[in-house]
DSSP file (Angstrom, degrees, kcal/mol; ACC not computed):
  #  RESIDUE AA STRUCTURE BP1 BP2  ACC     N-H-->O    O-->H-N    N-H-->O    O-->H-N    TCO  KAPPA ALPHA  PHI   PSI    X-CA   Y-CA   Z-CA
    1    1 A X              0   0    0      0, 0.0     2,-0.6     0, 0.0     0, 0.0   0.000 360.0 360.0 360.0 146.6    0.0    0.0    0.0
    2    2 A X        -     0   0    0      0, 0.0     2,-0.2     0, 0.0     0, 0.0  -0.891 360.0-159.7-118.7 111.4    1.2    3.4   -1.0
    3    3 A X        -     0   0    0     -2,-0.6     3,-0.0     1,-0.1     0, 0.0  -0.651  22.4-104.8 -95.1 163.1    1.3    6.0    1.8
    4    4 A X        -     0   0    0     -2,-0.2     4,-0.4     1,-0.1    -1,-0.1   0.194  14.7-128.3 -54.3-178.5    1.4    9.8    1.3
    5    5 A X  S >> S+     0   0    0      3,-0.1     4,-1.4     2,-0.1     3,-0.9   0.830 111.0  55.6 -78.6 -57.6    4.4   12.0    1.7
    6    6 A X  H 3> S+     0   0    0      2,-0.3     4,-2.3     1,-0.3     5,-0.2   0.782 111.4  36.0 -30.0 -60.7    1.8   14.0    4.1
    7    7 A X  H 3> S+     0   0    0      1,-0.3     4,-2.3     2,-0.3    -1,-0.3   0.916 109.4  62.3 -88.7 -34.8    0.7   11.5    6.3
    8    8 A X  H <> S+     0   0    0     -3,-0.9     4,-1.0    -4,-0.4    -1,-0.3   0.968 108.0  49.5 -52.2 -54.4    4.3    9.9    6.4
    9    9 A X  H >X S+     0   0    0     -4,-1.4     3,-3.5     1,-0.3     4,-0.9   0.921 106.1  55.8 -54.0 -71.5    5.5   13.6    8.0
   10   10 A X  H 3X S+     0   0    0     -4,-2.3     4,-1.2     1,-0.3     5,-0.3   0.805 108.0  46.3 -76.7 -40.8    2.7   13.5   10.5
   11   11 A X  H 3X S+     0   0    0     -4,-2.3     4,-1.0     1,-0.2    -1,-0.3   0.792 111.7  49.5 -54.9 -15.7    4.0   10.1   11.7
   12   12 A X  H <X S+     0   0    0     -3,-3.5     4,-4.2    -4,-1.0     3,-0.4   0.951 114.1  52.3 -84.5 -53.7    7.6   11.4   11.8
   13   13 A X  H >X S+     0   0    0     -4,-0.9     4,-1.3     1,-0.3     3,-1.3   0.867 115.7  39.0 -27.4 -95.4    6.0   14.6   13.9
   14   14 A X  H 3< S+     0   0    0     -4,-1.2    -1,-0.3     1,-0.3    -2,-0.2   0.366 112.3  50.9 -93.7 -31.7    4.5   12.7   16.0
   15   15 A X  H 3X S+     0   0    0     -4,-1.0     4,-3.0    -3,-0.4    -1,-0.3   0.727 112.6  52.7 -70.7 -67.5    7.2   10.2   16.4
   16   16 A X  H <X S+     0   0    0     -4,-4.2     4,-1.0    -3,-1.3    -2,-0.3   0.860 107.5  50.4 -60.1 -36.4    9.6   13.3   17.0
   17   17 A X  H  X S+     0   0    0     -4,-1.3     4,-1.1    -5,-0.3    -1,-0.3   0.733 106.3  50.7 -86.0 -15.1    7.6   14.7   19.7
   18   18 A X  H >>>S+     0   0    0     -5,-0.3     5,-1.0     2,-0.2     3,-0.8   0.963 114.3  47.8 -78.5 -58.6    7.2   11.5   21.7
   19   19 A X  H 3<5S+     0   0    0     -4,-3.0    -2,-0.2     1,-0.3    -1,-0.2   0.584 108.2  61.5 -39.9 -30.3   11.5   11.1   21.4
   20   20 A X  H 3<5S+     0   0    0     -4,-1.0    -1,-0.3     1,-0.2    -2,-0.2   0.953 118.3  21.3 -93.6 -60.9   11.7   15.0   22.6
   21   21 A X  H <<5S-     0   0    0     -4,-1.1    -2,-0.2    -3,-0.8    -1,-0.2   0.072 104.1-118.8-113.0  31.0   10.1   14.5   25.9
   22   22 A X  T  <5 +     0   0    0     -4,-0.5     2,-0.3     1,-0.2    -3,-0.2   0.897  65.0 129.1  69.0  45.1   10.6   11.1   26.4
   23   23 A X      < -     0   0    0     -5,-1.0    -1,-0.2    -6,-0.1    -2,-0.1  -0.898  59.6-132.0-139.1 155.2    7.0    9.8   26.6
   24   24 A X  S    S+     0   0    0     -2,-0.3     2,-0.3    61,-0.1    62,-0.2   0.252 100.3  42.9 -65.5   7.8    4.9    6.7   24.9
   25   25 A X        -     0   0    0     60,-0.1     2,-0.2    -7,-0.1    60,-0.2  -0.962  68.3-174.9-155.9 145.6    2.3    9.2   24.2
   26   26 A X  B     -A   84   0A   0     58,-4.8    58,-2.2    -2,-0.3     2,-0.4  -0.969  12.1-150.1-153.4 158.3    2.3   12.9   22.9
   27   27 A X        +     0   0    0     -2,-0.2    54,-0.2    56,-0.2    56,-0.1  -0.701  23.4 169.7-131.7  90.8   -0.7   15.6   22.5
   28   28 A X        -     0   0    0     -2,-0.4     2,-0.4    54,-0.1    54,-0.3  -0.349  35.2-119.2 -59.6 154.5   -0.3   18.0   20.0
   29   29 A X     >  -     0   0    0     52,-0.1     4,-1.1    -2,-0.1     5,-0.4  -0.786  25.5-120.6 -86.3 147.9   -2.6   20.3   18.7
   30   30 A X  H  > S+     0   0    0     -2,-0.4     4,-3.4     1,-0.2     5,-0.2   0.915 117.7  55.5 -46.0 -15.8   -3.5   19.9   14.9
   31   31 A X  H  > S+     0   0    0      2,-0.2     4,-2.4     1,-0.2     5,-0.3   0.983 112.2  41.6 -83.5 -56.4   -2.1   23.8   14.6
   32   32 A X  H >> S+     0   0    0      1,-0.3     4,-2.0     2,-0.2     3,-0.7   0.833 111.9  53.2 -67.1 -49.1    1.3   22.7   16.1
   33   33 A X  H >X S+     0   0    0     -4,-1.1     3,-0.9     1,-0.3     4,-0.8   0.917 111.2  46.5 -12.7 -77.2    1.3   19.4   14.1
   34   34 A X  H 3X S+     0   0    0     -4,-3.4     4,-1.6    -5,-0.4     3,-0.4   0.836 107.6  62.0 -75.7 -26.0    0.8   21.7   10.9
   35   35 A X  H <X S+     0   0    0     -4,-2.4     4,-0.8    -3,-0.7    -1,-0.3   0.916 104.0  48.5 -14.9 -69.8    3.7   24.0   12.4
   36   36 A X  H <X S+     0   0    0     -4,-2.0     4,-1.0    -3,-0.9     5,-0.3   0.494 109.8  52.0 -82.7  -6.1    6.1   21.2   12.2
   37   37 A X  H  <>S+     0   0    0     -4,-0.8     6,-3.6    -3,-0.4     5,-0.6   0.660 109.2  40.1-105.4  18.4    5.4   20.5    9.2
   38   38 A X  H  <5S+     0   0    0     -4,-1.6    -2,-0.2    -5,-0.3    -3,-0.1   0.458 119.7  56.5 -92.4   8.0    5.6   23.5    7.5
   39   39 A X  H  <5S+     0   0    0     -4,-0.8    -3,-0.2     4,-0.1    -2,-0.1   0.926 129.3   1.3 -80.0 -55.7    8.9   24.0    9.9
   40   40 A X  T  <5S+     0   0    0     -4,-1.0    -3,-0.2    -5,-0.1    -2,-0.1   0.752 134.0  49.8 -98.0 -27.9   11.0   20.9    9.1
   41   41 A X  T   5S-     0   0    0     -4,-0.4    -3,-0.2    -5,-0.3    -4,-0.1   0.665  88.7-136.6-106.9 -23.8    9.0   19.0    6.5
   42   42 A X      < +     0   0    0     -5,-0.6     2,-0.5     1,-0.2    -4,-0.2   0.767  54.6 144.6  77.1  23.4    8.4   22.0    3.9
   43   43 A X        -     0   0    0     -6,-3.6     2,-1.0    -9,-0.1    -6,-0.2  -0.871  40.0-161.4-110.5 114.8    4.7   20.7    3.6
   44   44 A X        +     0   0    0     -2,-0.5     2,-0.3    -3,-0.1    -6,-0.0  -0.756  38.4 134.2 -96.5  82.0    2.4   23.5    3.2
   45   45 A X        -     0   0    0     -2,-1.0     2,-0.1   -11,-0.2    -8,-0.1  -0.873  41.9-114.0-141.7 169.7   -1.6   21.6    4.3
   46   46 A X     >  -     0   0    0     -2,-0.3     4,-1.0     1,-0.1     5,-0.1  -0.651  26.5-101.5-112.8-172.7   -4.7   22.6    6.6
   47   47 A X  H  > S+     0   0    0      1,-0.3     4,-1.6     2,-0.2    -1,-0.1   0.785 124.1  55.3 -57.9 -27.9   -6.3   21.6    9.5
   48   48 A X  H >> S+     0   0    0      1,-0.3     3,-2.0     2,-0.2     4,-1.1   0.987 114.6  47.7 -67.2 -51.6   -9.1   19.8    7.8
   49   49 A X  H 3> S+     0   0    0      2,-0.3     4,-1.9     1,-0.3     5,-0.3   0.739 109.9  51.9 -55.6 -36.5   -5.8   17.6    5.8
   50   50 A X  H 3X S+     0   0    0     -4,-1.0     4,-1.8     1,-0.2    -1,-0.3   0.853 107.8  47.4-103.5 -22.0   -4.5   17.1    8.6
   51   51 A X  H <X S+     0   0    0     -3,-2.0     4,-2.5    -4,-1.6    -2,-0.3   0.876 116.9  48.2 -59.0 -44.4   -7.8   15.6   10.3
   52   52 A X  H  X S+     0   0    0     -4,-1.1     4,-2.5     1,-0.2    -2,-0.2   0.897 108.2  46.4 -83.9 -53.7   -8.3   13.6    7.5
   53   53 A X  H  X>S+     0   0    0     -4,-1.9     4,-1.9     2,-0.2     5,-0.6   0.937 116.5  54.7 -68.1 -48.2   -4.7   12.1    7.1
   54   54 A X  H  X5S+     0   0    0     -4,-1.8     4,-2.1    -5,-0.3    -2,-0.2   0.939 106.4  43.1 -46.9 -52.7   -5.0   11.5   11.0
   55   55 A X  H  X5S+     0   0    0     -4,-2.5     4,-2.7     1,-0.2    -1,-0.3   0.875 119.4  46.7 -75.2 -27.1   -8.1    9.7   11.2
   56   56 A X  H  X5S+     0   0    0     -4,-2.5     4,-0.9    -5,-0.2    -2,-0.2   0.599 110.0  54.1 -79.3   2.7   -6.8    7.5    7.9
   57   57 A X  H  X>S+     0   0    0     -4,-1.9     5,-3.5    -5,-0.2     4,-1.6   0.693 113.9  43.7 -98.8 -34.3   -3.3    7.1    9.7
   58   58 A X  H ><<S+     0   0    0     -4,-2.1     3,-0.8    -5,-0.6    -2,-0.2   0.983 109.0  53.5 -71.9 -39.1   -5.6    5.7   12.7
   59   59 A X  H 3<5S+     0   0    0     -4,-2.7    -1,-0.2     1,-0.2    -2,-0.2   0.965 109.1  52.5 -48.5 -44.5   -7.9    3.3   10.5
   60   60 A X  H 3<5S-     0   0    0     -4,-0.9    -1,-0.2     1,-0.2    -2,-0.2   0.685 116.2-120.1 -93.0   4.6   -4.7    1.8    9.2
   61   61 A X  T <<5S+     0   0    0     -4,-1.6    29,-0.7    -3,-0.8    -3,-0.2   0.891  75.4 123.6  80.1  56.9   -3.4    1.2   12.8
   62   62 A X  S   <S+     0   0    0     -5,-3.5    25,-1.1     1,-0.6     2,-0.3   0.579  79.5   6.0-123.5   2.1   -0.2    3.3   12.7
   63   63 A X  E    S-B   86   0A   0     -6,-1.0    -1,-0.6    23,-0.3     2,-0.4  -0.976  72.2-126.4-155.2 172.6   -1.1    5.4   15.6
   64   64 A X  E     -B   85   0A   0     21,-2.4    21,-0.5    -2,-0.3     2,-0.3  -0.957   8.0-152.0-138.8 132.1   -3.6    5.6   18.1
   65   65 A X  E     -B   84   0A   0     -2,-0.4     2,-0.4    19,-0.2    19,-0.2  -0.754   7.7-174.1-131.5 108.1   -5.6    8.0   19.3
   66   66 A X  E     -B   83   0A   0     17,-1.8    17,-2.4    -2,-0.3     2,-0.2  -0.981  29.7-124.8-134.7 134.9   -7.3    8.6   23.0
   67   67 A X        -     0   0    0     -2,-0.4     2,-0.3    15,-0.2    15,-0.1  -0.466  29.3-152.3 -45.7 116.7   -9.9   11.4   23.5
   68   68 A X        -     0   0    0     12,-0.2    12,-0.4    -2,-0.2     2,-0.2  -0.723  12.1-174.5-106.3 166.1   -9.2   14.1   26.4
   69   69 A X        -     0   0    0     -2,-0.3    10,-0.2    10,-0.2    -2,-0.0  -0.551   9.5-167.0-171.3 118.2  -10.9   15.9   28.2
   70   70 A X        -     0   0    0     -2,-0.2     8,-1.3     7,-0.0     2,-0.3  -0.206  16.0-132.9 -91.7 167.0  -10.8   18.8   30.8
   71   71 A X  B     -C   77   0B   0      6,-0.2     6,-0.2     1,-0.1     5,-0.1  -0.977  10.8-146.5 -95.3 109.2  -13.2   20.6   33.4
   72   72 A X        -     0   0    0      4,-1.7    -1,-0.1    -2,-0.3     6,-0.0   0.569  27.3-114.8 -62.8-168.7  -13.8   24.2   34.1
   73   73 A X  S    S+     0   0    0      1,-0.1    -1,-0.1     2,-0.0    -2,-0.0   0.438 118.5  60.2-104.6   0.8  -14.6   25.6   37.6
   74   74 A X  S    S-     0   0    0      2,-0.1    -1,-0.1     0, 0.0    -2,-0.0   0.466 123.2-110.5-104.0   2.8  -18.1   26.7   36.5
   75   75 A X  S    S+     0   0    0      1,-0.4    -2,-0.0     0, 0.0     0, 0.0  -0.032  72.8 133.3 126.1 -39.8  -18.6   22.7   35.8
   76   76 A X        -     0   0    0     -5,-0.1    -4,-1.7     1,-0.1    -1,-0.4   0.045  54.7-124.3 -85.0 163.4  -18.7   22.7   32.4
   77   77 A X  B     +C   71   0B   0     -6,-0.2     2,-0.3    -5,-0.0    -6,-0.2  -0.718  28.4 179.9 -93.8 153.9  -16.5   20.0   30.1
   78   78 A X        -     0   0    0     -8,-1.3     2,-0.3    -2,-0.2     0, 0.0  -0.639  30.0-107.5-119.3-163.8  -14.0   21.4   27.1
   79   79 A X        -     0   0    0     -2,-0.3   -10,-0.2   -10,-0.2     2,-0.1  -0.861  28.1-159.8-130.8 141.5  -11.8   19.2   24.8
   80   80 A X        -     0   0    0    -12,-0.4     2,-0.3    -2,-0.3   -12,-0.2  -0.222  44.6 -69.3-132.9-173.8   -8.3   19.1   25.2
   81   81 A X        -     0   0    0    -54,-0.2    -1,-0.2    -2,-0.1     2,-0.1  -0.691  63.6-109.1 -91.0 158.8   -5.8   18.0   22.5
   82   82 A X        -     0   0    0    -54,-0.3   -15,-0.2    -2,-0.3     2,-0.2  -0.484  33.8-104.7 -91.3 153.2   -6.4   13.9   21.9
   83   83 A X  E     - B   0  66A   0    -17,-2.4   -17,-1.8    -2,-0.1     2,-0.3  -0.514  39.6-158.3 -64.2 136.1   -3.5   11.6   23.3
   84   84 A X  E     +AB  26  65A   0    -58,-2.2   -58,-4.8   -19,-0.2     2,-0.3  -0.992  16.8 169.1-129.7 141.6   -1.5   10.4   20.2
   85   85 A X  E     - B   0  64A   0    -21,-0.5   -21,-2.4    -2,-0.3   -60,-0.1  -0.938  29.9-124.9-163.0 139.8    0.8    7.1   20.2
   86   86 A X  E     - B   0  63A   0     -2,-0.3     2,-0.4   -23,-0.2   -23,-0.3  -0.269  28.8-131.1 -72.6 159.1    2.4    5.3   17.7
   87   87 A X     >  -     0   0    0    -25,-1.1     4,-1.6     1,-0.1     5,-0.3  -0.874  27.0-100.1 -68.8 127.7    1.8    1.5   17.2
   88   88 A X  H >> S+     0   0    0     -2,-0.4     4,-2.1     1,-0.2     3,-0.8   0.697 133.6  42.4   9.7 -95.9    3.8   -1.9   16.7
   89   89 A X  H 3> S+     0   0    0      2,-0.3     4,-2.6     1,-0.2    -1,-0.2   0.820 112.0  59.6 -17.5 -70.5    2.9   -1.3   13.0
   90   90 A X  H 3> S+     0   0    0    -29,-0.7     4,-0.9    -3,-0.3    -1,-0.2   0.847 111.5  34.3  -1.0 -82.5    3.8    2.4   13.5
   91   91 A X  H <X S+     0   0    0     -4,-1.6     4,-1.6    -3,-0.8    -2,-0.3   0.752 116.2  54.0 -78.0 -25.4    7.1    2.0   14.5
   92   92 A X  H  X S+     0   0    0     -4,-2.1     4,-1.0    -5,-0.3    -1,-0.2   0.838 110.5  48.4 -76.8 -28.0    7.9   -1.0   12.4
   93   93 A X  H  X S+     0   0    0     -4,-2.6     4,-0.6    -5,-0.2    -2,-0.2   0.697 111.5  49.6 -69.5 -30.9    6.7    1.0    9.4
   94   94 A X  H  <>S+     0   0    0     -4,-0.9     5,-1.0    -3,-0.2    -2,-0.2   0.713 109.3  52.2 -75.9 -35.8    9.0    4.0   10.6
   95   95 A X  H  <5S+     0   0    0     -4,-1.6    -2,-0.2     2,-0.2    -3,-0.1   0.750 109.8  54.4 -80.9 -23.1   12.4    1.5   11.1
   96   96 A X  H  <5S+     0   0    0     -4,-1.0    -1,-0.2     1,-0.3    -2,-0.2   0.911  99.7  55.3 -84.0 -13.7   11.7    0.2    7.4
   97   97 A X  T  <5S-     0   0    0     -4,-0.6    -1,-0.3     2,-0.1    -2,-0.2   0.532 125.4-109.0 -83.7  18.6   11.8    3.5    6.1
   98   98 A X  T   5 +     0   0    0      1,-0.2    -3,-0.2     0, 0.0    -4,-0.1   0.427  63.9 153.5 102.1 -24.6   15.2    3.7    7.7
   99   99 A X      < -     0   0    0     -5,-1.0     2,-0.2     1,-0.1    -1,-0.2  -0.324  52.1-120.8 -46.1 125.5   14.1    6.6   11.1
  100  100 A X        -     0   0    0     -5,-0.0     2,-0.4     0, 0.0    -1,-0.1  -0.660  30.4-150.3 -67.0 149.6   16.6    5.9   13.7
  101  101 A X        -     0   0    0     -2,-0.2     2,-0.0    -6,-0.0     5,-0.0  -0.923  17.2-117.6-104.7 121.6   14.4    4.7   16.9
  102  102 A X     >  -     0   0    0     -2,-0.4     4,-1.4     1,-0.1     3,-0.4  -0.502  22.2-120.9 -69.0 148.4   15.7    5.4   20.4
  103  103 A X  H  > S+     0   0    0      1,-0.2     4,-2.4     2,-0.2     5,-0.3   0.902 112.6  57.3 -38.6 -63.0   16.4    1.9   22.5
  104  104 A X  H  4 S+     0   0    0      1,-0.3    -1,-0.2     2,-0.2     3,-0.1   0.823 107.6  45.4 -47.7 -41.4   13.8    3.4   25.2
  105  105 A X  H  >>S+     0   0    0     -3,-0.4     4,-1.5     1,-0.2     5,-0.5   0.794 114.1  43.9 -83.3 -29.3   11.1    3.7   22.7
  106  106 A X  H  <5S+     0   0    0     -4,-1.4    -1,-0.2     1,-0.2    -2,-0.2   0.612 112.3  55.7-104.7   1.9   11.4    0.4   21.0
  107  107 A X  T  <5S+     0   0    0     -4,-2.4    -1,-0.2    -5,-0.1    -2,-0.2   0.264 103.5  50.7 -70.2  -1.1   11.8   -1.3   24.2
  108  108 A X  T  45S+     0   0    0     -3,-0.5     3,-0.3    -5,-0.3    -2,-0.2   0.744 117.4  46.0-117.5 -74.9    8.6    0.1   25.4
  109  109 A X  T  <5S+     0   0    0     -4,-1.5     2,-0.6     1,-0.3    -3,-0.1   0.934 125.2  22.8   4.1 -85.2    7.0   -1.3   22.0
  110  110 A X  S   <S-     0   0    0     -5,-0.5     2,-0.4   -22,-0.1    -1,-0.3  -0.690  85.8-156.1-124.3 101.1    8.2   -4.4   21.7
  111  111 A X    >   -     0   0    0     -2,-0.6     3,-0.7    -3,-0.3    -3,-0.1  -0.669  10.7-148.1 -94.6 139.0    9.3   -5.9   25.4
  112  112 A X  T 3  S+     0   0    0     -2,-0.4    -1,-0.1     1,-0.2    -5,-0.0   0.507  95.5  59.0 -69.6  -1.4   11.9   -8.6   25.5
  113  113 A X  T 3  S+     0   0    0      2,-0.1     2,-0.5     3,-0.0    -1,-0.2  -0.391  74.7 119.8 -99.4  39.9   10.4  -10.1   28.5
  114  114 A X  S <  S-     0   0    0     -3,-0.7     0, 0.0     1,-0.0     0, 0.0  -0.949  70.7-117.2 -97.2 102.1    7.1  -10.6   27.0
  115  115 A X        -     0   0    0     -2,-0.5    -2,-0.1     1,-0.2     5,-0.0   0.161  19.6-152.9 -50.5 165.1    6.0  -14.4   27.0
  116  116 A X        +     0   0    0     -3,-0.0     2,-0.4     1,-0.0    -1,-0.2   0.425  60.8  92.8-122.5  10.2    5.7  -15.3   23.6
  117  117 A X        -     0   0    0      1,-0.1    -2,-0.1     2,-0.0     4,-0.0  -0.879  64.4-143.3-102.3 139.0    3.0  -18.2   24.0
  118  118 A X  S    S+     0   0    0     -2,-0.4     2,-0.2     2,-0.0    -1,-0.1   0.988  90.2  17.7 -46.3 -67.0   -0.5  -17.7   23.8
  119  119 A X  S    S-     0   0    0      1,-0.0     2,-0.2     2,-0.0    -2,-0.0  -0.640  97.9-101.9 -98.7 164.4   -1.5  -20.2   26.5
  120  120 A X        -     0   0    0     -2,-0.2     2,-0.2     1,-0.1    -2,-0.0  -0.563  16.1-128.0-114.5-156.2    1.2  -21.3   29.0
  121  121 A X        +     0   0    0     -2,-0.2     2,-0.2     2,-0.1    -1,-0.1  -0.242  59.0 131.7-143.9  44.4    2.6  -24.2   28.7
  122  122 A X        -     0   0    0     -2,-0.2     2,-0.7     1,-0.0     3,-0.1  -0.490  58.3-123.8 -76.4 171.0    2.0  -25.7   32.7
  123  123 A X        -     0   0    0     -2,-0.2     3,-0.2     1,-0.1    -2,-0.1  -0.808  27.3-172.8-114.9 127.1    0.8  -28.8   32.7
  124  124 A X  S    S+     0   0    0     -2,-0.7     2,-0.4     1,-0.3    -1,-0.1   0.998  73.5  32.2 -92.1 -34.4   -2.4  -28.9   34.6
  125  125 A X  S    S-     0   0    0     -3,-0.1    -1,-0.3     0, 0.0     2,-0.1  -0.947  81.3-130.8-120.6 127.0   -2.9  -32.7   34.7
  126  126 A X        -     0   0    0     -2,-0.4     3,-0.1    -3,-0.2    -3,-0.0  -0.451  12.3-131.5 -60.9 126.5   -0.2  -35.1   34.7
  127  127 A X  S    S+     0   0    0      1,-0.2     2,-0.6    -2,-0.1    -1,-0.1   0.809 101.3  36.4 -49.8 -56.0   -0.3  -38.1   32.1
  128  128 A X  S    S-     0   0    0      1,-0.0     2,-1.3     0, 0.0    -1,-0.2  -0.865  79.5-165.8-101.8 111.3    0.5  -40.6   35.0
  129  129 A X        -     0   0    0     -2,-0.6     5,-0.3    -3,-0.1    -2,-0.0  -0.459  29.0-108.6 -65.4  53.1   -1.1  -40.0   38.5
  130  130 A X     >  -     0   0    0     -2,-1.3     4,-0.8     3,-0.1    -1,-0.1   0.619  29.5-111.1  57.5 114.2   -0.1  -41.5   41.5
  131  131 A X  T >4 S+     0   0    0      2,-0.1     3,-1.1     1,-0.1    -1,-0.1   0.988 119.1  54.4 -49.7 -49.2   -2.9  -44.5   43.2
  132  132 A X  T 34 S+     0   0    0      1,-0.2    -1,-0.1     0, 0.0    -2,-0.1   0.904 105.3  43.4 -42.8 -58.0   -3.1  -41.4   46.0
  133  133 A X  T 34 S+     0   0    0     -4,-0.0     2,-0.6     1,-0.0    -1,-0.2   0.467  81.1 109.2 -94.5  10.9   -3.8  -39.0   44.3
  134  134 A X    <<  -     0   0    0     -3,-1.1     4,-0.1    -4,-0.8    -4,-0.0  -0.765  53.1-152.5 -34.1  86.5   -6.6  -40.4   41.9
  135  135 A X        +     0   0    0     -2,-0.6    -1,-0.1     2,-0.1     2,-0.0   0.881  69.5   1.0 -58.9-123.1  -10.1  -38.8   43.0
  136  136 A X  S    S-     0   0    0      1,-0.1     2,-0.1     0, 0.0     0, 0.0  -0.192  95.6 -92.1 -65.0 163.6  -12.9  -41.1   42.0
  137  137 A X        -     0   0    0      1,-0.1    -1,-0.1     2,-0.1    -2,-0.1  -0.401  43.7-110.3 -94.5 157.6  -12.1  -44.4   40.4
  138  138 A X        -     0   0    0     -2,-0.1    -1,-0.1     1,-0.1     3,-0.1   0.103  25.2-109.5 -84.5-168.7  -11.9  -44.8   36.4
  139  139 A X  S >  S+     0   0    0      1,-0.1     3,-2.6     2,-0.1    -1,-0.1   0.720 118.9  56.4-103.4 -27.2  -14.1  -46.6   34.5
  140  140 A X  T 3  S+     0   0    0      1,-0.2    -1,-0.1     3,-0.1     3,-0.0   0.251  91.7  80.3-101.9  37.4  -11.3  -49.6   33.6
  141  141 A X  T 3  S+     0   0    0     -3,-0.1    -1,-0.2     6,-0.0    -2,-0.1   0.758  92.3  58.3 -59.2 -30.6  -11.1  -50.0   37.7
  142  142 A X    <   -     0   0    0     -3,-2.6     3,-0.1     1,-0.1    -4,-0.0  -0.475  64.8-164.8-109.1-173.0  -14.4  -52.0   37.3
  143  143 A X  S    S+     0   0    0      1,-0.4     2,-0.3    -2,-0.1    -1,-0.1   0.089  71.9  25.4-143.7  20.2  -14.9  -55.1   35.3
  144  144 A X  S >> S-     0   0    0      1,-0.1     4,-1.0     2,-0.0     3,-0.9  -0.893  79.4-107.0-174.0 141.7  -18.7  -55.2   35.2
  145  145 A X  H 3> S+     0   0    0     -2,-0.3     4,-1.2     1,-0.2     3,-0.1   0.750 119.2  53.3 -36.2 -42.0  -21.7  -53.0   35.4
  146  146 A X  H 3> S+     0   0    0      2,-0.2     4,-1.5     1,-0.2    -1,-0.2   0.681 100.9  58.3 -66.0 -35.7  -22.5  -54.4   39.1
  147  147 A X  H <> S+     0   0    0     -3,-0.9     4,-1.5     2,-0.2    -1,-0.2   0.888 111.4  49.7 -68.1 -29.8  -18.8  -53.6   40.4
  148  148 A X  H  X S+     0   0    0     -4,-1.0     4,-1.4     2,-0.2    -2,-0.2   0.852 110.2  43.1 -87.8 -33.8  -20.1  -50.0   39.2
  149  149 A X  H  < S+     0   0    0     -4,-1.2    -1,-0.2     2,-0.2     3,-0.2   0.962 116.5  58.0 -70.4 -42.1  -23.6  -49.9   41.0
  150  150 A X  H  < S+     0   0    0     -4,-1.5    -2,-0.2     1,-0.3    -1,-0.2   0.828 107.2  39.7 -42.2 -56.5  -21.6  -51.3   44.0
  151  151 A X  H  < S+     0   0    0     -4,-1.5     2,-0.5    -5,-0.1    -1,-0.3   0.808 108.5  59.6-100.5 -41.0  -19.4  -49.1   44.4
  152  152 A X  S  < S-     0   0    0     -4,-1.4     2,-0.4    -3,-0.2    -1,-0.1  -0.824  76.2-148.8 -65.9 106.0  -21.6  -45.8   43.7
  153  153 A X              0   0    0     -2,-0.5    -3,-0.0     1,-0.1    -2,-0.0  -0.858 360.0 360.0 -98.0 138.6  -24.5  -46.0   46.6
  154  154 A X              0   0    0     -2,-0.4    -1,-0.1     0, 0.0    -5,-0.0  -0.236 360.0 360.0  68.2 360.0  -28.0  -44.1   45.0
């Protein structure tokens, strides 16, 4: 799939501002976002572009996107700038184009002390059991239907 040059800058942006203060997470406003890239990137786009590229950068899972929101003293709610944070995908899509990644950040991504099995791999019952520890008796204990009534009292 063929991404934009645009929407590749805002991931570099965004990317750049998490590395600058050292955080998984950063909240720009769209105006500073379109700041940086008419500072470093030489990309000349508006707010609406920049909504747009955002919410398609989020469909495709390369960042993610967490609603804020503040309170006044008279009660009332306003909207804050939204939490932005890259993804797995993100960052793997950012190391193929070549962006060096600081250690911290792609440790915090992908940790090496993360099991890597789905289930885990106890054993919960043991193939052979013990006579002791054998609950109720098996079915090739008995050797006739009548050893079975016997042994089971109604």
């Amino acid at each position: 799939m063929k991404i934009q040059r645009s929407k590749i800058s805002i991931i570099i942006v965004i990317f750049k501002i998490m590395e600058k203060y050292k955080r998984s997470y950063c909240y720009p406003t769209r105006k500073t976002i379109q700041k940086f890239l008419s500072k470093y990137h030489d990309i000349k786009i508006s707010l609406s572009a920049i909504d747009k590229h955002l919410k398609s950068l989020n469909d495709l899972h390369y960042i993610q996107s967490f609603r804020r929101y503040g309170q006044r003293e008279d009660g009332t709610f306003f909207n804050k700038p939204s939490n932005r944070q890259l993804t797995k995908k993100g960052l793997a899509f950012l190391l193929s184009l070549g962006v060096h990644v600081s250690n911290w950040l792609r440790n915090f991504l992908f940790p090496k002390d993360k099991k890597g099995f789905r289930f885990s791999r106890k054993k919960l019952f043991s193939s052979s059991a013990p006579d002791e520890e054998k609950g109720r008796p098996r079915l090739s204990d008995f050797s006739s239907i009548g050893d079975i009534l016997r042994s089971h009292p109604v």
